[in-house]
C-alpha positions as CSV (number, residue, x, y, z in Angstrom):
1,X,-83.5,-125.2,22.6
2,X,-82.8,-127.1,19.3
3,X,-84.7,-129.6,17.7
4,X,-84.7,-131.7,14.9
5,X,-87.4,-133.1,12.7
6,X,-87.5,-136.3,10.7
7,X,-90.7,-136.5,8.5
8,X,-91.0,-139.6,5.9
9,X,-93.9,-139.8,4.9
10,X,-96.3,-143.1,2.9
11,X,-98.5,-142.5,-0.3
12,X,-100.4,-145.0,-2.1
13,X,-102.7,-144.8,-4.9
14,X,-104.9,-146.8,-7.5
15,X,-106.6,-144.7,-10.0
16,X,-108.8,-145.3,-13.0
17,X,-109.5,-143.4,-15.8
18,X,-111.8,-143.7,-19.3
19,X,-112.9,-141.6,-22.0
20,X,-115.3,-142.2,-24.3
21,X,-116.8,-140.2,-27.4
22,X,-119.7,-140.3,-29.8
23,X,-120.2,-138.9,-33.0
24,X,-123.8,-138.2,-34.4
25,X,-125.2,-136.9,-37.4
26,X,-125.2,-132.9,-38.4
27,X,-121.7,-132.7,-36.3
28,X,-123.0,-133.3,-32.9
29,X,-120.6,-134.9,-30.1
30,X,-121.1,-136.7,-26.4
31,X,-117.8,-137.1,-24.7
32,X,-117.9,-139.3,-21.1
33,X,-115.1,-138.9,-18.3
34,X,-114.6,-141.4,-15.7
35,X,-111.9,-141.6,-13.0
36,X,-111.8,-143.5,-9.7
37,X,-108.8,-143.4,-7.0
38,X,-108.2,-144.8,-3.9
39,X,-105.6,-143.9,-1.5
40,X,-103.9,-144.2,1.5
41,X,-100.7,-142.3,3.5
42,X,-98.8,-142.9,6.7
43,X,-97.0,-139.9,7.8
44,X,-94.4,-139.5,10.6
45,X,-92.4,-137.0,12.5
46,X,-89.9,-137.9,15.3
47,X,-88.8,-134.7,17.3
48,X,-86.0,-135.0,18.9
49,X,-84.9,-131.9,21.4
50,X,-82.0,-130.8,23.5
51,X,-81.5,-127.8,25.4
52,X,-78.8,-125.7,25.0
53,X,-75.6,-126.6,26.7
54,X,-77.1,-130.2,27.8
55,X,-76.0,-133.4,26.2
56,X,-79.3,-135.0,26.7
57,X,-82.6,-135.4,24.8
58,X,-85.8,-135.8,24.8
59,X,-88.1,-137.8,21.7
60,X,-91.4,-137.3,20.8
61,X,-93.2,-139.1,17.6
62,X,-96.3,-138.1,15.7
63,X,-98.1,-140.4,12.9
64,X,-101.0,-139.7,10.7
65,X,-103.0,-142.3,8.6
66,X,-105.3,-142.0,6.1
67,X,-108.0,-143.6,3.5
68,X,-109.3,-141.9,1.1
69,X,-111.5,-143.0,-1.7
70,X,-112.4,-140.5,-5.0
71,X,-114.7,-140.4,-7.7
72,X,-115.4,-137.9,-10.8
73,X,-118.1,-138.5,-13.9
74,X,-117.6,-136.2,-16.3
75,X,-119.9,-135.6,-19.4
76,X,-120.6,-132.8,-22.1
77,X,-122.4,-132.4,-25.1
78,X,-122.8,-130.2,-28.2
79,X,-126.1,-129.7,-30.2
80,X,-126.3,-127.7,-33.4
81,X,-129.5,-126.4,-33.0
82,X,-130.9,-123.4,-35.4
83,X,-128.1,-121.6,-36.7
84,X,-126.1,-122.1,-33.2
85,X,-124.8,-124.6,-30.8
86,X,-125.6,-125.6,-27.3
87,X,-123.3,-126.9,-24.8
88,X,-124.2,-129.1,-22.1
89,X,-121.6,-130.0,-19.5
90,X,-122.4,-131.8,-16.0
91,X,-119.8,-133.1,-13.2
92,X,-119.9,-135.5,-10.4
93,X,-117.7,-135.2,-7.9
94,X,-117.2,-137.3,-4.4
95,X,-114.3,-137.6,-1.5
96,X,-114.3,-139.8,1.1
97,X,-111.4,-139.8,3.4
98,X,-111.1,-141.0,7.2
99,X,-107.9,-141.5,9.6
100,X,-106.3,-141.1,12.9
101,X,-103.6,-138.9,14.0
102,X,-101.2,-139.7,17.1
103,X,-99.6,-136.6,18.5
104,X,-97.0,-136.5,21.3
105,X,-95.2,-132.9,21.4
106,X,-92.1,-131.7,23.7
107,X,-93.2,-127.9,25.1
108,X,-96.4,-127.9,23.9
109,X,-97.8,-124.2,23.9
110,X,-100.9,-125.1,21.4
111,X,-104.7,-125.7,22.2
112,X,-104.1,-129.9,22.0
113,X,-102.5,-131.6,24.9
114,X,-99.0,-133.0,24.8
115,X,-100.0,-136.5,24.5
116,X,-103.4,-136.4,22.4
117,X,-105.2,-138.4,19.7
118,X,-107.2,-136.4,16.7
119,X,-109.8,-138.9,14.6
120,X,-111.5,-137.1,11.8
121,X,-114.1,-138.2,8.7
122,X,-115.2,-136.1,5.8
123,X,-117.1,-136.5,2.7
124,X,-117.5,-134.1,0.1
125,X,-119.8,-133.8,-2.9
126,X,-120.2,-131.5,-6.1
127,X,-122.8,-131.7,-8.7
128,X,-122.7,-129.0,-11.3
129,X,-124.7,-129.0,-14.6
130,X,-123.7,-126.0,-17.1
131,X,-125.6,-125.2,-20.1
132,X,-124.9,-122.5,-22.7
133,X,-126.1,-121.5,-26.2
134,X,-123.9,-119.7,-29.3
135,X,-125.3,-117.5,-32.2
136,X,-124.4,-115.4,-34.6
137,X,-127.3,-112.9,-35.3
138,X,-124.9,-110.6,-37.1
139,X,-121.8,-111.0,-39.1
140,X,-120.1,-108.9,-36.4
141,X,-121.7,-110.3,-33.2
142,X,-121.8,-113.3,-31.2
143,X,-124.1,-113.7,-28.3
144,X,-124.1,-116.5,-25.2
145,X,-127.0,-117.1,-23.3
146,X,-126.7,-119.8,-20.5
147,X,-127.4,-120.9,-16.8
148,X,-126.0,-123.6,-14.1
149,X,-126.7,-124.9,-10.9
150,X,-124.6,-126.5,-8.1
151,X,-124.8,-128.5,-4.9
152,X,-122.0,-128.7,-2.9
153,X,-121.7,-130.2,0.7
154,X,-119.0,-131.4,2.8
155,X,-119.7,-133.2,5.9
156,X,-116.6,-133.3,8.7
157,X,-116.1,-134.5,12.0
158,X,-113.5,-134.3,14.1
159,X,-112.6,-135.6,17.8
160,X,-109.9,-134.9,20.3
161,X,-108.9,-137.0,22.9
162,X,-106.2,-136.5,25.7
163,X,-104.0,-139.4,26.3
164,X,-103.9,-140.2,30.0
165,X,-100.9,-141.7,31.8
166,X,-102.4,-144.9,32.3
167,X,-102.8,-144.9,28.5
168,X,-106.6,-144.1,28.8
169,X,-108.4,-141.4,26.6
170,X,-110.7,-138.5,27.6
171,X,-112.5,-137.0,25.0
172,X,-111.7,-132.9,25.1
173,X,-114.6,-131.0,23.8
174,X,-114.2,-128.8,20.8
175,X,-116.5,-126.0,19.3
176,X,-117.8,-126.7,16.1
177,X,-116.1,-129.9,14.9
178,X,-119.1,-131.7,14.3
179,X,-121.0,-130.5,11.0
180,X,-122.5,-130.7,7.9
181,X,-122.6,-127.6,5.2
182,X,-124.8,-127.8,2.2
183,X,-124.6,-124.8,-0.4
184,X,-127.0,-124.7,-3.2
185,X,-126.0,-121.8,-6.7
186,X,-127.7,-120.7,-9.2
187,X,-126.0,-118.7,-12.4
188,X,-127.5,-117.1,-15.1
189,X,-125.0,-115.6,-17.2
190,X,-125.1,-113.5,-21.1
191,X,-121.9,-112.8,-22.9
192,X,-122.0,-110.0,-26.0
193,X,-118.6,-110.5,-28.4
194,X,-118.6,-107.6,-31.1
195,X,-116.2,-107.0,-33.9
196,X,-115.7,-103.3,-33.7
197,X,-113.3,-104.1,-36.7
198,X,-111.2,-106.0,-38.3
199,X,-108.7,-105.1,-35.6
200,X,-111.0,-104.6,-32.3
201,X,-112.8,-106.7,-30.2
202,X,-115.1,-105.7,-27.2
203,X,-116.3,-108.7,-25.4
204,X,-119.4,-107.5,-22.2
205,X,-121.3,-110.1,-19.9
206,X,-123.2,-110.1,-17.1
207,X,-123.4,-113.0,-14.3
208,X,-126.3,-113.1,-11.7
209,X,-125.6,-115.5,-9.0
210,X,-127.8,-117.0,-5.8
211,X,-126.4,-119.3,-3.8
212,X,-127.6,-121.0,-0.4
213,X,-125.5,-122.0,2.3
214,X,-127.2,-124.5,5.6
215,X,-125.1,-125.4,7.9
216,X,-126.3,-127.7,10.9
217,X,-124.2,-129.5,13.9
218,X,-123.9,-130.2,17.3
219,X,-123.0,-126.2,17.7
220,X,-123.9,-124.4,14.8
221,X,-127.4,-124.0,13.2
222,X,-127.1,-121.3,10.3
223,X,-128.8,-120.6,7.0
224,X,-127.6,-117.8,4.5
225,X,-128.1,-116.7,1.3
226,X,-125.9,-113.9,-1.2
227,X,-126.8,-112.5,-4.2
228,X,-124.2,-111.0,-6.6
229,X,-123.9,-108.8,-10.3
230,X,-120.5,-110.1,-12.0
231,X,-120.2,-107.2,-15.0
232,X,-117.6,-108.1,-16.9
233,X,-115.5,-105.8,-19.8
234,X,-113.0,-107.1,-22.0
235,X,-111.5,-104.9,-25.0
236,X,-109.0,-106.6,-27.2
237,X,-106.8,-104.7,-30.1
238,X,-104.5,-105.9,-32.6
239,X,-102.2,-103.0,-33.2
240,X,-100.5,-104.8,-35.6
241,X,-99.8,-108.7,-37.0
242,X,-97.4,-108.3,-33.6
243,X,-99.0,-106.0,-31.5
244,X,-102.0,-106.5,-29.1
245,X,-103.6,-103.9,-26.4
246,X,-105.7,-106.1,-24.0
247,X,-107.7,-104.1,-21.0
248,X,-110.0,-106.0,-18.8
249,X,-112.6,-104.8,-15.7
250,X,-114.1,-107.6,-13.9
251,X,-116.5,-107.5,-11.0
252,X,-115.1,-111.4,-8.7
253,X,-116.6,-113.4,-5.9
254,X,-114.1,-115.7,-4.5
255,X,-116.0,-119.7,-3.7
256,X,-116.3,-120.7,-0.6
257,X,-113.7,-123.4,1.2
258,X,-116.1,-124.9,3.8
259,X,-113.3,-126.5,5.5
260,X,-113.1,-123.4,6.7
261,X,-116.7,-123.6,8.5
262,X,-115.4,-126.3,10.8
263,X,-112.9,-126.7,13.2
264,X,-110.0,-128.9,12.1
265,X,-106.8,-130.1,13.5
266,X,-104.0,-128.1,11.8
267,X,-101.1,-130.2,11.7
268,X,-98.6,-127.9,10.6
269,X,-99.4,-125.7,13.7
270,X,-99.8,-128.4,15.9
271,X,-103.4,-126.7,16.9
272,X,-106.9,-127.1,16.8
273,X,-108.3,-124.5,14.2
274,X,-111.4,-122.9,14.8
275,X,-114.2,-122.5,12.1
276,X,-115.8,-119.5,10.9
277,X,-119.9,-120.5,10.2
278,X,-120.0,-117.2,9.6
279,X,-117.6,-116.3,6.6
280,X,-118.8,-114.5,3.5
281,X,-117.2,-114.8,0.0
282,X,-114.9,-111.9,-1.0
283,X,-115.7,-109.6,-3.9
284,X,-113.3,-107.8,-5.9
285,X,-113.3,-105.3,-9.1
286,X,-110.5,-106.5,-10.8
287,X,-108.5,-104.7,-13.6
288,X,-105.8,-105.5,-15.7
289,X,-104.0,-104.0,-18.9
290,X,-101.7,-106.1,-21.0
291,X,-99.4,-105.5,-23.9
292,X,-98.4,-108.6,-26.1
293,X,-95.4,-108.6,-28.4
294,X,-94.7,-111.4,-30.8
295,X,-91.2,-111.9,-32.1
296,X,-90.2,-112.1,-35.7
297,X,-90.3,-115.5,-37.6
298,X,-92.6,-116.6,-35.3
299,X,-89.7,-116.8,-32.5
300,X,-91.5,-116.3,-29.3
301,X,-93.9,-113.4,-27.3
302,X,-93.5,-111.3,-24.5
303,X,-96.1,-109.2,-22.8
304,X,-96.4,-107.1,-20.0
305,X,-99.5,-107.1,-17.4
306,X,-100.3,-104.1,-15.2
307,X,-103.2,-105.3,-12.3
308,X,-105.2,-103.9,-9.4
309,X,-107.6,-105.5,-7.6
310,X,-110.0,-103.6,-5.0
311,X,-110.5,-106.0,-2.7
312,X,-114.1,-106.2,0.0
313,X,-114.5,-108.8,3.0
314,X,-110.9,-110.3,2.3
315,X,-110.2,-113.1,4.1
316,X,-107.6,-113.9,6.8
317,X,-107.2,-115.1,10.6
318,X,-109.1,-113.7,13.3
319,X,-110.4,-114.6,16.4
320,X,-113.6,-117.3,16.5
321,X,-113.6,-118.2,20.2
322,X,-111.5,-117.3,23.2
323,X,-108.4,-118.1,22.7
324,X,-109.2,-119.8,19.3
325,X,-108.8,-118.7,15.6
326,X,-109.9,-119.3,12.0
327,X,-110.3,-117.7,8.8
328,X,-112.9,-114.4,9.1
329,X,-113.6,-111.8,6.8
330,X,-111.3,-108.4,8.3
331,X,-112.4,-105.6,5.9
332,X,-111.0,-104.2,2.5
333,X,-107.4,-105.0,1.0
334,X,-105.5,-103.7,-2.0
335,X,-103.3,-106.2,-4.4
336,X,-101.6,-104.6,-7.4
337,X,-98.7,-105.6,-9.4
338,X,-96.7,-106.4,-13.1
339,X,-96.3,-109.4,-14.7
340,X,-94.3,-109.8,-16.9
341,X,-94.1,-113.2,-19.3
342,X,-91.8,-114.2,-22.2
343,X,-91.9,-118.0,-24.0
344,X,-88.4,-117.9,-26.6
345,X,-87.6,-120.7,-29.4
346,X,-84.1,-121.8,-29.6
347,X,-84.1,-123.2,-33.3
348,X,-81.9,-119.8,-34.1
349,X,-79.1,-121.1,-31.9
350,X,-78.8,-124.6,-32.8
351,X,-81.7,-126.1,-30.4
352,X,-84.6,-127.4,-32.7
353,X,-87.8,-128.0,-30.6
354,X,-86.5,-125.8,-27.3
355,X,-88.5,-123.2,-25.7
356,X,-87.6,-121.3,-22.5
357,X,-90.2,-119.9,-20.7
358,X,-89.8,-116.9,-18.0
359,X,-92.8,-115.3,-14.9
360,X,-91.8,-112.7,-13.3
361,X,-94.3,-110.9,-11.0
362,X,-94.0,-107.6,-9.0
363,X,-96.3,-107.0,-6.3
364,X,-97.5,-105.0,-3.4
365,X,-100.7,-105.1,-1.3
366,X,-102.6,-103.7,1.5
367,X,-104.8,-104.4,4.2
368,X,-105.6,-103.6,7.9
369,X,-104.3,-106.2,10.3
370,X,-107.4,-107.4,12.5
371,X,-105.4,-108.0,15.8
372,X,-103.0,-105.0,16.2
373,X,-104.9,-102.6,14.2
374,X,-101.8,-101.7,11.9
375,X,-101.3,-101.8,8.1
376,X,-99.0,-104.8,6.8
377,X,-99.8,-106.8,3.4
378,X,-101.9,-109.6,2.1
379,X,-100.5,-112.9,2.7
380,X,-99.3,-115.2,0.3
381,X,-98.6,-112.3,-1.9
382,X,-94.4,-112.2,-2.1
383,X,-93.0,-109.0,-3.4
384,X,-91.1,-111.2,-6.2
385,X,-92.0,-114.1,-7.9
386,X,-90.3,-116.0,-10.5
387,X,-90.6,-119.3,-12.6
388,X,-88.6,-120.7,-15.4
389,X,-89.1,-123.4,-17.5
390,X,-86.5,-125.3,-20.1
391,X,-88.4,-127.5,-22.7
392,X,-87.1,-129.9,-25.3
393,X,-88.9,-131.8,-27.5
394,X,-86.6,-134.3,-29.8
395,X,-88.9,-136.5,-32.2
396,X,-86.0,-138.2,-33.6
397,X,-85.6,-139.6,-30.6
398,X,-88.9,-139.6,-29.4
399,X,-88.4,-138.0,-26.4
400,X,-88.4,-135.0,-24.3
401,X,-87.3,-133.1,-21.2
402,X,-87.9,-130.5,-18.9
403,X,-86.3,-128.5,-16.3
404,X,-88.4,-126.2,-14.1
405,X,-87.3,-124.0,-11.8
406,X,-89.6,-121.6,-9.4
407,X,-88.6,-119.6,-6.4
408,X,-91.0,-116.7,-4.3
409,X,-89.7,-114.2,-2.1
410,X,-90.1,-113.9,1.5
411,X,-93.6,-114.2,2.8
412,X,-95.2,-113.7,6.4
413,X,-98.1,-114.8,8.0
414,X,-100.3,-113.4,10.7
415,X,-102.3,-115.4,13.7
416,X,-104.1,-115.0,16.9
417,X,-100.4,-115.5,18.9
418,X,-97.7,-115.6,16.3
419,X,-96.4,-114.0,13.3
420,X,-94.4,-116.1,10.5
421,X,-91.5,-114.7,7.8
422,X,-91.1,-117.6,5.4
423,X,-88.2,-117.5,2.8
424,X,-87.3,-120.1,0.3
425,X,-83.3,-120.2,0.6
426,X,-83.0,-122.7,-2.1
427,X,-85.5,-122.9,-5.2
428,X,-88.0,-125.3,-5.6
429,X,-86.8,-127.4,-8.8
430,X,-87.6,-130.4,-11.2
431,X,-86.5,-132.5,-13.7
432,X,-88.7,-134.8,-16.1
433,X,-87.8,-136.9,-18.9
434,X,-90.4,-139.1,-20.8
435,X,-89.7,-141.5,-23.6
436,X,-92.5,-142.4,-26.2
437,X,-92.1,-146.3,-26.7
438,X,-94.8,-146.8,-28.3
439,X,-97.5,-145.1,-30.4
440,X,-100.0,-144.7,-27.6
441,X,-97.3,-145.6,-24.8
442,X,-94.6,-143.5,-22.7
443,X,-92.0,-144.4,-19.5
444,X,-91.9,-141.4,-18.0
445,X,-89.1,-140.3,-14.9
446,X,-89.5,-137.1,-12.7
447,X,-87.0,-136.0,-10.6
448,X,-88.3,-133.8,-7.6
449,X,-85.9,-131.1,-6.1
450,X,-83.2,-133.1,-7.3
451,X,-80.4,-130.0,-6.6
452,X,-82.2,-130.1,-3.2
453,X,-84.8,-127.5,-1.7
454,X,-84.9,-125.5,1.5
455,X,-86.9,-122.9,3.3
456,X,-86.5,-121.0,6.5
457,X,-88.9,-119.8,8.9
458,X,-88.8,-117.5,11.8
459,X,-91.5,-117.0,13.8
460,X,-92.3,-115.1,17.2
461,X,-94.8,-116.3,19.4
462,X,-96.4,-114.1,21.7
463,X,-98.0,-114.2,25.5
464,X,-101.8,-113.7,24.0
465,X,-102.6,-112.1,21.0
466,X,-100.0,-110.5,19.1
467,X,-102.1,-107.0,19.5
468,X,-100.6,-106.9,23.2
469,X,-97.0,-106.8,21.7
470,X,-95.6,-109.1,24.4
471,X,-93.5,-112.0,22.5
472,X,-93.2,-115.7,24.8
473,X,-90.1,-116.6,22.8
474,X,-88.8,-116.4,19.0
475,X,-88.5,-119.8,17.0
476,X,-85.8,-120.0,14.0
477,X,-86.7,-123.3,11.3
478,X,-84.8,-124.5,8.5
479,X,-86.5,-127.1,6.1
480,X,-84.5,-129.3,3.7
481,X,-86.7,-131.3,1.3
482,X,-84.8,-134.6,0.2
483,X,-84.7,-135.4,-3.6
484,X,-87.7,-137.4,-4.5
485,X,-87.5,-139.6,-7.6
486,X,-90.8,-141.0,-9.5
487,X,-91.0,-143.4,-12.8
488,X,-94.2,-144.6,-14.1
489,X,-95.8,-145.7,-17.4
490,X,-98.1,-143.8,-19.3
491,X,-100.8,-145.2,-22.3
492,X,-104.3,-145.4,-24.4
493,X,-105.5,-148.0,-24.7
């Protein structure tokens, strides 16, 4: 069987933005941050699908809308206050979206009918206020004593209806798609910063974190709470004016996504996704040596970054119901790797103003997979990966360019019934160009995958879980993004 996909797709947005800032007496500052956005998008697919050796077809459409409305308040401040300075800094955040999505699918093996509707609502809030205070009791040492608190919540509902013949709905009952999750954190955190010498820096802290988590639905009726130490070691030393020796040891928690408390429509699987009420944060010790060179004449720097990280409760699929899965903590997983990053001025060959920039990172990981028991690696964690990055900047002209080009090796993905092998065949690419008319004023023009972009995906889906080993057929995708061109205006005022 073949098929072909057409996808256009709809975006609209109006967004505001303002800054403000006050100046006081002895030095102090206020600075305000406002932006407000609302949006809509239309998406499409048509699916159009012929079996081999037939000349005939069959068509299937799918359309999502959405409205979404944003907000974000913004606001710090900084108080010399005996012999130091304390930092305040709060953030408002809320997102409002609600839509509709119209699904009609050709050999439909998924947990949503072939002719179905999916409605959904969510609204999601964060309030975080950070406060932190600087000394110097010593020449030689700088201490930083602080706390902050947070309230996040996200409220989501979600509905599935099967679309009848005679065009009438039936509403299809689904585990956990109506709730609200409400986390409340607490951080106290001290940072020392010591001078060993003139060429040495150690930099220690400690983090204590509490958080609450309440989640209550038509389903699910939970209450949790985690504590967690976050040590953290950082030594720093200048070997020379060119030389640096950086080696880090952090203790991580990873936040929360609480979309992934609640069941969902997953559009890109053409499934109902399960939640997980019960997922847990993953915690990591983290370590990382890095050796920093910088060129003569001030030409450029190149460093090299050796990482592991031990990795507890990692997250990835499992199953959440019969038949049904989401994201669930699976045990321990290993992630270590180089990096290695170099940013080059061209003024010695002619190119005033141009830099190239080059990412390349090595990597390997670890875990146990949680449906067939074996050993495979972390997802979204590519053996290769690579970006670079062409800047110009011409004042003469008042203008300048970039070219950015990034591209990952293959990738695969593990689920409940299928397993994924992703590979970009053609590099993900852009072009931008902006032109300062004015003093506070620029026309900017981005060019998205103009020299095209495509991926492939194979993927095997299998009669139950894939732990059973018995594959229902073997799918073979090729994705080709079309060019997408953007020019706006950009300006203070």
């Amino acid at each position: 069987e073949q098929r072909r996909y057409i996808r256009p797709r709809e975006e609209g947005a109006r967004t505001f933005a303002g800054t403000a800032t006050w100046t006081f007496r002895d030095q102090d500052e206020a600075h305000l941050n406002v932006q407000v956005e609302d949006e809509e998008e239309d998406n499409r697919r048509t699916l159009v699908s012929t079996l081999t050796g037939s000349t005939e077809s069959e068509t299937a459409f799918e359309r999502e809308v959405a409205d979404g409305f944003e907000w974000e308040v913004g606001a710090d401040m900084e108080n010399h206050i005996g012999g130091g300075s304390l930092k305040t800094r709060m953030i408002l955040t809320n997102s409002e979206w609600d839509g509709s999505e119209s699904i009609s699918q050709i050999s439909n093996i998924t947990n949503v009918p072939d002719e179905a509707l999916v409605t959904f609502d969510h609204k999601d809030t964060e309030s975080i206020v950070r406060s932190s205070y600087t000394w110097d009791p010593h020449t030689s040492h700088t201490l930083e004593f602080g706390a902050e608190g947070a309230r996040n919540t996200l409220d989501r509902f979600t509905r599935l209806f099967e679309r009848m013949p005679d065009g009438g709905l039936v509403e299809i009952d689904v585990f956990n798609a109506d709730s609200e999750v409400v986390e409340d954190r607490y951080e106290a955190f001290g940072t020392h910063f010591w001078t060993i010498a003139a060429d040495k820096v150690l930099e220690t802290g400690l983090n204590y974190e509490y958080s609450r988590i309440e989640q209550s639905g038509t389903d699910v009726s939970s209450s949790r709470s985690f504590t967690y130490l976050k040590p953290r070691v950082d030594f720093r030393w200048d070997r020379s004016d060119r030389n640096q020796i950086r080696a880090t040891l952090e203790r991580t928690v990873s936040q929360l996504d609480f979309s992934d408390f609640i069941a969902s429509y997953d559009g890109r699987q053409d499934q109902i996704s399960g939640g997980n009420p019960e997922l847990e944060p993953e915690r990591a010790w983290e370590w990382q040596l890095t050796y920093e060179h910088r060129l003569a004449d001030d030409n450029g720097v190149v460093s090299a970054r050796l990482f592991y990280n031990d990795i507890e409760d990692h997250i990835a699929r499992v199953e959440t119901t019969d038949g049904n899965a989401g994201p669930g903590n699976i045990g321990d997983a290993e992630h270590w790797g180089v990096e290695f990053k170099g940013s080059f001025r061209l003024d010695g060959v002619g190119l005033e103003g141009a830099v190239i920039d080059v990412v390349y990172k090595l990597q390997d990981s670890e875990t146990i997979d949680p449906f067939t028991g074996d050993r495979r690696v972390v997802e979204n964690r590519p053996l290769h990966d690579i970006e670079l990055t062409y800047r110009h900047d011409i004042p003469s002209l008042r203008l300048d360019y970039s070219i950015e080009v990034q591209w990952r090796d293959d990738d695969k993905e593990w689920d409940l019934n299928r397993i994924d092998r992703d590979e970009e065949t053609r590099p993900r690419n852009y072009v931008t160009v902006q032109y300062r008319a004015f003093e506070r004023t620029s026309v900017y023009f981005q060019a998205r995958h103009p020299f095209g972009y495509e991926r492939q995906r194979d993927r095997d889906r299998y009669d139950g879980s894939i732990g059973d080993g018995v594959v229902l057929r073997s799918e073979s995708s090729k994705r080709t993004i079309e060019p997408e061109y953007l020019i706006g205006l950009r300006g203070q005022f």
